[in-house]
C-alpha positions as CSV (number, residue, x, y, z in Angstrom):
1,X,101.0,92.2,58.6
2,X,99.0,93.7,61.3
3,X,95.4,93.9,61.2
4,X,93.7,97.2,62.1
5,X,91.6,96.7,65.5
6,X,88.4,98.5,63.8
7,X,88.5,95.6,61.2
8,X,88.0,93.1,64.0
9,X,85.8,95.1,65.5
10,X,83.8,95.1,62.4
11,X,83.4,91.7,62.3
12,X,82.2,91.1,65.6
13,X,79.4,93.1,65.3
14,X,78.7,92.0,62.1
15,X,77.9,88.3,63.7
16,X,77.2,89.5,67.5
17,X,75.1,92.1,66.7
18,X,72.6,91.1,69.7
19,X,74.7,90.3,72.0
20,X,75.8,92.5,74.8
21,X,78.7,94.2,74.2
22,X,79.4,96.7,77.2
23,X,77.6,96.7,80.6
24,X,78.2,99.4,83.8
25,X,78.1,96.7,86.9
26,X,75.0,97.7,88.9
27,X,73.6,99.6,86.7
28,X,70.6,99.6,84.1
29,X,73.0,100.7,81.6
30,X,74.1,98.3,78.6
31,X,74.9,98.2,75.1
32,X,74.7,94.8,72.8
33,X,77.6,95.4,69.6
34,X,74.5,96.9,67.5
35,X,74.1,99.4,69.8
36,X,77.5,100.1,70.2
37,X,77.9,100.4,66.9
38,X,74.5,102.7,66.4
39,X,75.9,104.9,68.6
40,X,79.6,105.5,67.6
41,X,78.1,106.5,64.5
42,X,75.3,108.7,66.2
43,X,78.6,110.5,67.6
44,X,80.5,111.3,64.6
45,X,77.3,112.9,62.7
46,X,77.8,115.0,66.6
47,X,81.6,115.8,65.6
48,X,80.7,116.8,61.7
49,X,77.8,118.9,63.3
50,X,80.5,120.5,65.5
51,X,83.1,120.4,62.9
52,X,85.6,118.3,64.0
53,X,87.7,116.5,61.2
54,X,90.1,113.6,61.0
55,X,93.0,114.1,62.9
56,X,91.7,116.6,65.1
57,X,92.0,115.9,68.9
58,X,89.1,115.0,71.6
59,X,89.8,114.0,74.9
60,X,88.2,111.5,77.6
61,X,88.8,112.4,81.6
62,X,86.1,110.1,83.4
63,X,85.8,106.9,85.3
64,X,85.3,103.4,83.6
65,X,82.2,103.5,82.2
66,X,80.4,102.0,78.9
67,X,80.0,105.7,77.7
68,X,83.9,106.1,78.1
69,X,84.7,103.0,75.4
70,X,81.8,104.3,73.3
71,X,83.7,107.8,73.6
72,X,86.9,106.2,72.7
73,X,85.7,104.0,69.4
74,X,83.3,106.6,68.6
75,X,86.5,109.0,68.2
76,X,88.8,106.5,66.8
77,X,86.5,104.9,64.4
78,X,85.9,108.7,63.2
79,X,89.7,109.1,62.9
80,X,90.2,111.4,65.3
81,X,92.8,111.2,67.7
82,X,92.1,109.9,71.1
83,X,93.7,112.0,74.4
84,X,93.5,109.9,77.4
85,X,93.7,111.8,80.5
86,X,94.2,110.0,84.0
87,X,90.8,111.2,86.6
88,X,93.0,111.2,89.1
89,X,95.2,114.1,87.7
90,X,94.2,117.5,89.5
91,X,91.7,119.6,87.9
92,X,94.5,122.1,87.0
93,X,96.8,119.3,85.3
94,X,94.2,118.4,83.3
95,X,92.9,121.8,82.0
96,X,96.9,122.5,81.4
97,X,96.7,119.0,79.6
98,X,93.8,119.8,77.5
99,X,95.7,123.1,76.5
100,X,98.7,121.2,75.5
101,X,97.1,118.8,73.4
102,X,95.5,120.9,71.1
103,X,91.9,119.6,72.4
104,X,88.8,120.4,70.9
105,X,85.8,118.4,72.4
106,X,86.3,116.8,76.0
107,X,83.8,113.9,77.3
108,X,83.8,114.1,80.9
109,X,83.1,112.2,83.8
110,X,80.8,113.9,87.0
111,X,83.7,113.1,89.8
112,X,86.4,115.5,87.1
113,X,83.6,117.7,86.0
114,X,82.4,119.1,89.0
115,X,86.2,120.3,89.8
116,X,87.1,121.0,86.4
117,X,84.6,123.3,85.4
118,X,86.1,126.2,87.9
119,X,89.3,125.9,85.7
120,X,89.8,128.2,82.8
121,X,88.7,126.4,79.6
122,X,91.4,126.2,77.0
123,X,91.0,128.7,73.5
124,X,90.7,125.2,71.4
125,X,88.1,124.0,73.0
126,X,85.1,123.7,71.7
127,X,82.9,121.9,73.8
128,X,82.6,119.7,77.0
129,X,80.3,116.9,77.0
130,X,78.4,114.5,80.2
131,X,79.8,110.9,80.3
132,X,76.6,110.3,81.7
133,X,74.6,111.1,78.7
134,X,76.4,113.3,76.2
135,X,74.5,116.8,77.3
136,X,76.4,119.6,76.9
137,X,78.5,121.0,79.8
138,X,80.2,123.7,78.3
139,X,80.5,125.5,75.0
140,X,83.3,128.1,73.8
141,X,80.5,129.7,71.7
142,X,76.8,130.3,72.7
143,X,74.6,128.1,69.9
144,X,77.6,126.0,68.6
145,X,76.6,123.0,70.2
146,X,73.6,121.2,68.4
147,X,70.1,120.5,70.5
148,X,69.3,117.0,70.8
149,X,66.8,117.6,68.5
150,X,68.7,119.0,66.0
151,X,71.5,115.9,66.3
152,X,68.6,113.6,65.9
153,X,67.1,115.0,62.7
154,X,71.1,114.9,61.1
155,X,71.3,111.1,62.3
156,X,68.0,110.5,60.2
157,X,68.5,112.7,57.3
158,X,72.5,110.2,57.2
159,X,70.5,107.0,58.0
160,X,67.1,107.2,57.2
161,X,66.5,103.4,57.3
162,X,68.1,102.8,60.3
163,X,71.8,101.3,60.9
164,X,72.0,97.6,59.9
165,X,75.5,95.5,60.1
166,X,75.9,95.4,56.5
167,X,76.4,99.1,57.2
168,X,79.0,99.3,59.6
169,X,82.4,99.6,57.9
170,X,84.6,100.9,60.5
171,X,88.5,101.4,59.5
172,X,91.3,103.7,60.0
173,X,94.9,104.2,58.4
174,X,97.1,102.0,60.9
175,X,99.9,104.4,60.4
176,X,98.0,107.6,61.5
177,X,98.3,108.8,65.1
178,X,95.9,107.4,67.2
179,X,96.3,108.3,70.4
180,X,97.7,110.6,73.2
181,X,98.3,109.2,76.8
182,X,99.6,111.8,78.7
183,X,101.7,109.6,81.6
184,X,101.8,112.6,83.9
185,X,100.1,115.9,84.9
186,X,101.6,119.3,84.3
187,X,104.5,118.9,86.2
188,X,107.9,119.7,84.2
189,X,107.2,119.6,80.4
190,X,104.1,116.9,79.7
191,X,104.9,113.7,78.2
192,X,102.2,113.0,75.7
193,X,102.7,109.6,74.4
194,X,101.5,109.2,71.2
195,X,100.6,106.0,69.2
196,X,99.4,105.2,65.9
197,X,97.2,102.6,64.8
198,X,99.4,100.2,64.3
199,X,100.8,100.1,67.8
200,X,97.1,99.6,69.5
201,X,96.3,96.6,66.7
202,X,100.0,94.6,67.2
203,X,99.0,94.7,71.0
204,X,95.4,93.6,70.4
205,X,96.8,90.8,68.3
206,X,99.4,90.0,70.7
207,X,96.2,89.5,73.0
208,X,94.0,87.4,70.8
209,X,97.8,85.2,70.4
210,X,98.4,84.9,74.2
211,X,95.1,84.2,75.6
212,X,92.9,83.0,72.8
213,X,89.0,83.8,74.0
214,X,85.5,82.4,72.7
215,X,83.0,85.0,71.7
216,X,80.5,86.0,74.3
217,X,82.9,85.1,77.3
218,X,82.7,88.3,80.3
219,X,85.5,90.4,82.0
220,X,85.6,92.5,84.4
221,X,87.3,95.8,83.7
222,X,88.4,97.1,87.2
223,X,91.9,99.0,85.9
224,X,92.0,102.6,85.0
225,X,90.9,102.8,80.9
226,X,92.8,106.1,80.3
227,X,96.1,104.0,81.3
228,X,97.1,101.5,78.5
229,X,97.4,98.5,80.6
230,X,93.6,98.6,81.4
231,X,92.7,100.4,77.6
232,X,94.7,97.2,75.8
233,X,94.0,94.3,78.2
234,X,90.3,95.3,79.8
235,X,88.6,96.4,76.7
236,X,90.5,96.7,73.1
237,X,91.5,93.4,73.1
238,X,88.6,91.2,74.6
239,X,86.3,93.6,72.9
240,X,87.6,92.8,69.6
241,X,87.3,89.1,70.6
242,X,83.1,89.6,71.1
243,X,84.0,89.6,74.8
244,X,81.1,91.1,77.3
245,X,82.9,93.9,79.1
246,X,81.5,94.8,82.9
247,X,83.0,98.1,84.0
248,X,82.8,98.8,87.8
249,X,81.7,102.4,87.7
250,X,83.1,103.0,91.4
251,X,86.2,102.6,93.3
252,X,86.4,98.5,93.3
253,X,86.5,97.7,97.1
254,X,87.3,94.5,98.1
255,X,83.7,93.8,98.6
256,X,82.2,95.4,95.5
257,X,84.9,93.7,93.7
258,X,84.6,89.9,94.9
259,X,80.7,90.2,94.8
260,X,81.4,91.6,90.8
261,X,83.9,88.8,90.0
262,X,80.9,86.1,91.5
263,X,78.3,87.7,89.5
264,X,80.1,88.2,86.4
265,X,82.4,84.8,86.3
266,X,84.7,86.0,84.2
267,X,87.2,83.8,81.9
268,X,90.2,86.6,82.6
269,X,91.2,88.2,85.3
270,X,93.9,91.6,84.5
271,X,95.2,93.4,87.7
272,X,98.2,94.3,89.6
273,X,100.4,92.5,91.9
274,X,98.6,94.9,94.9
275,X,95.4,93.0,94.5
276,X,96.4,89.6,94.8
277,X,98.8,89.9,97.5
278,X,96.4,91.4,99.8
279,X,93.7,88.5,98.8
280,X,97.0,86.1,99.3
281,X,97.8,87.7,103.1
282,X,94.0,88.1,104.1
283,X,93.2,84.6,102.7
284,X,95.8,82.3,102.2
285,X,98.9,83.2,104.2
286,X,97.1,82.4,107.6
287,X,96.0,78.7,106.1
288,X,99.6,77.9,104.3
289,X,101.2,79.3,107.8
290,X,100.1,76.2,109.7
291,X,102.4,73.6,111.0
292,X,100.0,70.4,108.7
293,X,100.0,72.6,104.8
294,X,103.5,73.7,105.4
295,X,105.1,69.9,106.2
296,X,103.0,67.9,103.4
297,X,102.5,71.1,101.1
298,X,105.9,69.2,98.8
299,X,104.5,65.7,99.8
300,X,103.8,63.5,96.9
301,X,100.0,62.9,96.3
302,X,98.5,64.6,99.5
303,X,100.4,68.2,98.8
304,X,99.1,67.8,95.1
305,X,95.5,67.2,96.7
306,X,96.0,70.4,99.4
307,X,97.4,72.4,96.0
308,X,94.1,71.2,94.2
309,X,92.0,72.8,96.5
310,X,94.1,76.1,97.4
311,X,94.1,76.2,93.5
312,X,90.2,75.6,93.2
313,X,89.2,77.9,96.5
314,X,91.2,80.8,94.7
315,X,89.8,80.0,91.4
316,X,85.8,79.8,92.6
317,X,87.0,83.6,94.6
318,X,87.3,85.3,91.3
319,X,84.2,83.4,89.8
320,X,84.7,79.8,88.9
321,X,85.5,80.3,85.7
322,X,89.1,81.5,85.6
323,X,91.4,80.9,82.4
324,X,94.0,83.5,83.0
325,X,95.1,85.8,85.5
326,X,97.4,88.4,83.9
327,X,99.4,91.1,85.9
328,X,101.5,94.1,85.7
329,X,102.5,97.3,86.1
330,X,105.0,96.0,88.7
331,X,106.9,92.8,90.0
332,X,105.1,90.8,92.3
333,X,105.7,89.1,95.8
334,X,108.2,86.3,95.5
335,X,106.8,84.4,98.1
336,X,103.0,85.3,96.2
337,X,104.3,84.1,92.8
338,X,105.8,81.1,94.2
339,X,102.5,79.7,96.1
340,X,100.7,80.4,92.5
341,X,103.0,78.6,90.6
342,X,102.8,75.6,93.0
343,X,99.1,75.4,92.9
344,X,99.5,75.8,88.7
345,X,97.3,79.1,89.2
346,X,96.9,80.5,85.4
347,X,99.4,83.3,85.9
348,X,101.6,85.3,83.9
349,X,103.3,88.6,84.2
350,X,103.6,90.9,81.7
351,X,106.3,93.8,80.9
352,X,105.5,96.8,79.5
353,X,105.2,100.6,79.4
354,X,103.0,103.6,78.3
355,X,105.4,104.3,75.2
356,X,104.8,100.5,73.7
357,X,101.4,100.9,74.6
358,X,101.9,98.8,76.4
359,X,103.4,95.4,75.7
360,X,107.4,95.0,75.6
361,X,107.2,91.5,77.0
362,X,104.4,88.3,77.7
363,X,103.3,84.4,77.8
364,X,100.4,82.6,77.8
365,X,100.6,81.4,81.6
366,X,101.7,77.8,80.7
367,X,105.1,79.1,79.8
368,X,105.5,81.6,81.7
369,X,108.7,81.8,84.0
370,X,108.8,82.7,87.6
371,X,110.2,86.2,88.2
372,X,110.1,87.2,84.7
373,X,108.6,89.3,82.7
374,X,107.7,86.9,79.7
375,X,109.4,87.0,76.4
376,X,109.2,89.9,73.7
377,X,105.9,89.9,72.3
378,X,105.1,89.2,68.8
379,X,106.9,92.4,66.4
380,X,109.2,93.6,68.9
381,X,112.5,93.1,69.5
382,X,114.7,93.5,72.9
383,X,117.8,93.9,73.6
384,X,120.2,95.0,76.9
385,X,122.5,98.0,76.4
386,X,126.3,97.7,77.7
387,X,125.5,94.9,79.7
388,X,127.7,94.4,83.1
389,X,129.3,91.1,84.0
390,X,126.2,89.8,85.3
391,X,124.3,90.5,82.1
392,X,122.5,93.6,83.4
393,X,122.2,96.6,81.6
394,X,119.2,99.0,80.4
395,X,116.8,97.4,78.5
396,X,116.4,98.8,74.9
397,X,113.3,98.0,72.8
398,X,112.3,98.2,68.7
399,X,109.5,97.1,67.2
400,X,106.3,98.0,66.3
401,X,104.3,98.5,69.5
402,X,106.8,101.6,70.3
403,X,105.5,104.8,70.2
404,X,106.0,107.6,67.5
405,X,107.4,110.0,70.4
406,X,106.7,112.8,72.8
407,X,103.9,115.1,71.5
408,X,105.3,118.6,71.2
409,X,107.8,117.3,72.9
410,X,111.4,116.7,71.2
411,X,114.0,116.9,73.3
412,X,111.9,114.2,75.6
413,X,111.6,112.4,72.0
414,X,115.5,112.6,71.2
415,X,116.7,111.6,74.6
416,X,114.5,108.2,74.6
417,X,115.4,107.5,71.2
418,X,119.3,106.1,70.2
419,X,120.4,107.1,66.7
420,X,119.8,104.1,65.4
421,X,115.9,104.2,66.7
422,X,116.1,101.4,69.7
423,X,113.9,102.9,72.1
424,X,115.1,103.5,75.9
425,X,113.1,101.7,78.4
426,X,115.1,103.3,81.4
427,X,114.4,99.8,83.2
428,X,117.4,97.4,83.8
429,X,117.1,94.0,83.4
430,X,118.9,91.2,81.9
431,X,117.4,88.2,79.3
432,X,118.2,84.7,79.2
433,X,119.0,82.6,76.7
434,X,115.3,81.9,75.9
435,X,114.7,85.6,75.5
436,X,113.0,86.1,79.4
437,X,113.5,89.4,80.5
438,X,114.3,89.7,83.9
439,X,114.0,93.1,85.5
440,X,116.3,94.0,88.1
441,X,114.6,98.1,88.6
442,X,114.8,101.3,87.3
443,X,117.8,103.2,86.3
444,X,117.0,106.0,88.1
445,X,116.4,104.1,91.4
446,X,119.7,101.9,91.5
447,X,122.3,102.8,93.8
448,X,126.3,102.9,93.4
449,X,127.7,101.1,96.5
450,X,130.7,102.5,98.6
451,X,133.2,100.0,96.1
452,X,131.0,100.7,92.8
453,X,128.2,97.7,93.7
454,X,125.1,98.2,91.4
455,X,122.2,97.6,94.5
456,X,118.7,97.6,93.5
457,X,116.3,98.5,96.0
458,X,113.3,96.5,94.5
459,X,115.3,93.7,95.5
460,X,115.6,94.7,98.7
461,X,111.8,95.7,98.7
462,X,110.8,92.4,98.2
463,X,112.6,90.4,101.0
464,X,111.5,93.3,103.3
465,X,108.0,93.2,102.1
466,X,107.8,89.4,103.2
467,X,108.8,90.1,107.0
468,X,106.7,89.9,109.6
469,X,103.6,92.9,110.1
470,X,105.4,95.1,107.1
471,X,102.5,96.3,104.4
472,X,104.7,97.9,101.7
473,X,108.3,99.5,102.1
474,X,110.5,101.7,100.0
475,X,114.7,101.9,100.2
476,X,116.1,105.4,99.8
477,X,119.5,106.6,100.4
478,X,121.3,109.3,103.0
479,X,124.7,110.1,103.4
480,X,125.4,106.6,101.9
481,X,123.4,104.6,104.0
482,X,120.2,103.0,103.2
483,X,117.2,103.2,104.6
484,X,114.3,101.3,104.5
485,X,110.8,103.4,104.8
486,X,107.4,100.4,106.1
487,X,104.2,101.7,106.6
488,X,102.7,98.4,108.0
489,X,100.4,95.8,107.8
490,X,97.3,97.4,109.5
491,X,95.5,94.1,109.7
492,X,98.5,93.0,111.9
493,X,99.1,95.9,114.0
494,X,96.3,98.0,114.5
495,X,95.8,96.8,117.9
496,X,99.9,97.2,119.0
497,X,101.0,100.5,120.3
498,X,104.1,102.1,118.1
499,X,107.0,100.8,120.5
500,X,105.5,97.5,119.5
501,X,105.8,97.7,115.7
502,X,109.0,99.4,116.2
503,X,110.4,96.5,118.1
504,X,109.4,93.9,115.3
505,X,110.9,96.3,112.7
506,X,114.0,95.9,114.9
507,X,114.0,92.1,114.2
508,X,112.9,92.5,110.4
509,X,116.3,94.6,110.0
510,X,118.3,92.0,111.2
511,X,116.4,89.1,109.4
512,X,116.8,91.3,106.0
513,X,120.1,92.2,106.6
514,X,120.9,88.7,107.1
515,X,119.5,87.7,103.2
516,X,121.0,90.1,101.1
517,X,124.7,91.0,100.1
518,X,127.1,93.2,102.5
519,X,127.2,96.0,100.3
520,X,123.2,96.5,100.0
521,X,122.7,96.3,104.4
522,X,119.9,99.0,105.2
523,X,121.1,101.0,108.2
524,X,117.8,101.7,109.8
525,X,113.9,101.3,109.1
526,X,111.4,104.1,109.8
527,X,107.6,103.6,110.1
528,X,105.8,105.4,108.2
529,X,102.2,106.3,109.6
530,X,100.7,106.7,106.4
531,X,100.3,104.9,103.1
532,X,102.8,105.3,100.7
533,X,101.4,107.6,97.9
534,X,100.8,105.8,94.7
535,X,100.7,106.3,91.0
536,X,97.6,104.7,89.0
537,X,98.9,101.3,88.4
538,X,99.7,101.1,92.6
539,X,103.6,101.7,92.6
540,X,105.0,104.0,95.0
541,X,105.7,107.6,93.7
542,X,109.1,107.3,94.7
543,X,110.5,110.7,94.1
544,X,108.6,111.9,96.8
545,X,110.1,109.8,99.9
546,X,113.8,110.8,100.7
């Protein structure tokens, strides 16, 4: 039976009640779990003050920061429910996204804020509050908001000998809803995935079961919290395992990002394949490209000791101290996964969505399988739906990380749903008879050849995207012909003039169309002179190239 997060939780304060909890990378600006857990319940004597009862709905629209996972237990541990919104939305997408989820308190980050606050504030809400330090930005009415001096004189009246961790019983009902995570703006009718308690604790568990962690080990939570991949992975579940969480408060450069990973040392490293495939073609391709590492790189005894120290060189880059590197959000390199798995580089890839919040598949990196996406994770089942000849068919999911549905939204709700409650995962893929999943792309993207050939264009992405002096690419589809769009590799060719990327294109066509089927050949490639736009977990927003 599941355990609710907040029980963990509980107990980790209870025994690492000094230690640091929750730090903002740079900043003077920490919590140890006492704290933390001081000032969730400071917060809810803030929402009984403003009158917000269980169930009711606050929202969080900021960047990482320790305040944001205060916010976030603060309101969960209150039983409220959580609505996640994405900073990156527009300021418009997000007022129409507080409107739409029922909102009543927002904490808000300074970047959203100061483009936000122009917007018209929805009926609901109540108040806006600072990120930064919980002052009041906004209130519906004039007075409703308490001073600081008032909040402080309710926090002693409820705790007038202090908070203890004898006295910190946080819990929820694991079968109330938890959570909203809108996974878009305003564009069509919102999908507002919501989750109950349940869901968030089986993927916390499924965390402590993959990569078991000792208290007081660091991380470095560099994803987006408000997306589930970086809420789960970067701070529910190491949190819950006494982990001490370092949020980079700013857009994670390369540098800042290195330097943080040196500092911090951190025993796990969560990302997406966009981060280590840059590090692998700024650092490692030129090195495994000479003539010497490429002829004794399968050599018995001196390819083992040059895999040692790739292995050890990439290890001491994110720290030294390196038990897992998880990714996901999308497949990786071939070439990439390949030179990891040589080098026994602790790496899995997971497989998951919004609506399982997020986990559908996972391994702990010793079993993991090259160019999967692990097995189904612990209380969820997978299975593929009308499966082709070749075993591929959409893959449907059950279990009980899936969400409860669409809020306010049920014809979204029906459509995902089959009638007998196998959840659509509009992703095609295929399993083996060990249970990997194997995704093949999304059913939206495939193509129907000229004779009725299923051609998946990620397939066709990744040989492209290991030619020479191409950055990322995307396949699309005119008149029946398929075209492949490259915006290139600007450390390659930002010294050669546009005939001269367009003549090594030229060449990549030929090379790709020389490694995939007849039926899939791309006609022509364009170069793109911009990057390809991207969604928060860095895949291309395909439905706007044509």
């Amino acid at each position: 039976m599941t355990k609710h997060y907040l029980h963990y939780l509980t107990d980790v304060m209870e025994h690492q009640w000094n230690d640091a909890a929750l730090t903002d990378y740079g900043e003077n600006h920490e919590y140890t779990f006492g704290e933390l857990a001081v000032e969730m319940l400071r917060l809810h004597v803030l929402f009984e003050q403003l009158g917000i009862k269980r169930g009711d709905k606050i929202a969080l629209a900021g960047r990482n920061c320790a305040n944001w996972a205060v916010a976030y237990l603060a309101i969960t541990s209150y039983e409220g429910v959580v609505v996640s919104i994405l900073q990156d939305f527009t300021a418009e997408d997000i007022s129409h996204l507080l409107e739409h989820s029922d909102s009543e308190l927002l904490f808000v980050g300074p970047y959203v804020w100061k483009e936000l606050q122009h917007q018209q504030m929805p009926a609901k809400l109540k108040a806006a509050l600072s990120l930064e330090d919980w002052r009041m930005l906004y209130e519906a009415e004039k007075g409703s908001v308490p001073t600081d001096k008032e909040w402080h004189t309710a926090f002693q009246s409820k705790f007038p000998r202090g908070i203890e961790p004898e006295d910190t019983h946080f819990a929820a009902d694991e079968n109330s809803l938890s959570l909203i995570n809108y996974t878009s703006g305003s564009t069509g009718s919102p999908k507002g995935v919501m989750l109950n308690g349940r869901s968030i604790s089986n993927n916390i568990e499924v965390g402590m079961k993959i990569l078991p962690v000792e208290p007081g080990q660091r991380l470095v939570s560099m994803l987006p919290l408000a997306h589930m991949f970086g809420q789960v992975c970067e701070l529910l579940y190491p949190l819950c395992c006494g982990t001490h969480i370092y949020f980079l408060t700013k857009s994670p450069t390369p540098s800042i990002l290195l330097k943080a990973m040196k500092e911090v040392q951190p025993y796990l490293v969560v990302t997406v394949p966009l981060v280590i495939e840059k590090i692998y073609k700024k650092n490692l391709d030129p090195m495994l490209s000479k003539w010497a590492i490429r002829s004794f790189w399968h050599v018995p005894v001196i390819g083992d000791i040059i895999k040692g120290r790739v292995k050890k060189g990439l290890r001491n880059a994110f720290g030294g101290k390196l038990r897992y590197f998880i990714c996901g959000g999308a497949a990786m390199n071939p070439i990439v996964e390949k030179c990891l798995m040589d080098i026994h580089f602790p790496l899995s890839i997971g497989y998951g969505m919004t609506e399982c919040g997020p986990l559908i598949g996972g391994n702990p990196p010793k079993y993991f399988k090259a160019r999967t996406g692990g097995v189904p994770v612990l209380n969820m089942d997978v299975k593929i739906d009308q499966p082709n000849e070749a075993g591929i068919g959409e893959i449907l999911v059950k279990g009980e990380n899936v969400m409860l549905g669409y809020y306010k939204n049920p014809d979204a709700t029906n459509a995902v749903f089959t009638e007998d409650h196998w959840m659509r995962t509009g992703d095609l893929g295929r399993l083996d008879r060990k249970k990997n999943i194997y995704i093949k792309g999304r059913c939206k993207t495939m193509f129907l050849g000229a004779s009725g050939q299923n051609i998946y264009p990620e397939e066709i992405e990744d040989k492209l995207n290991n030619q020479e002096a191409v950055g990322e690419s995307l396949i699309v589809e005119r008149e029946g012909k398929l075209v492949a769009l490259v915006f290139p590799d600007e450390t390659l060719t930002k010294r050669m003039s546009l005939e001269e990327i367009q003549t090594i294109m030229k060449a990549n066509l030929q090379k790709l169309n020389n490694l995939i089927p007849s039926y899939s050949k791309v006609a022509d490639i364009e170069v793109q002179d911009k990057p390809f736009e991207k969604t928060p977990k860095r895949s291309i927003k395909r439905f706007l190239y044509k």
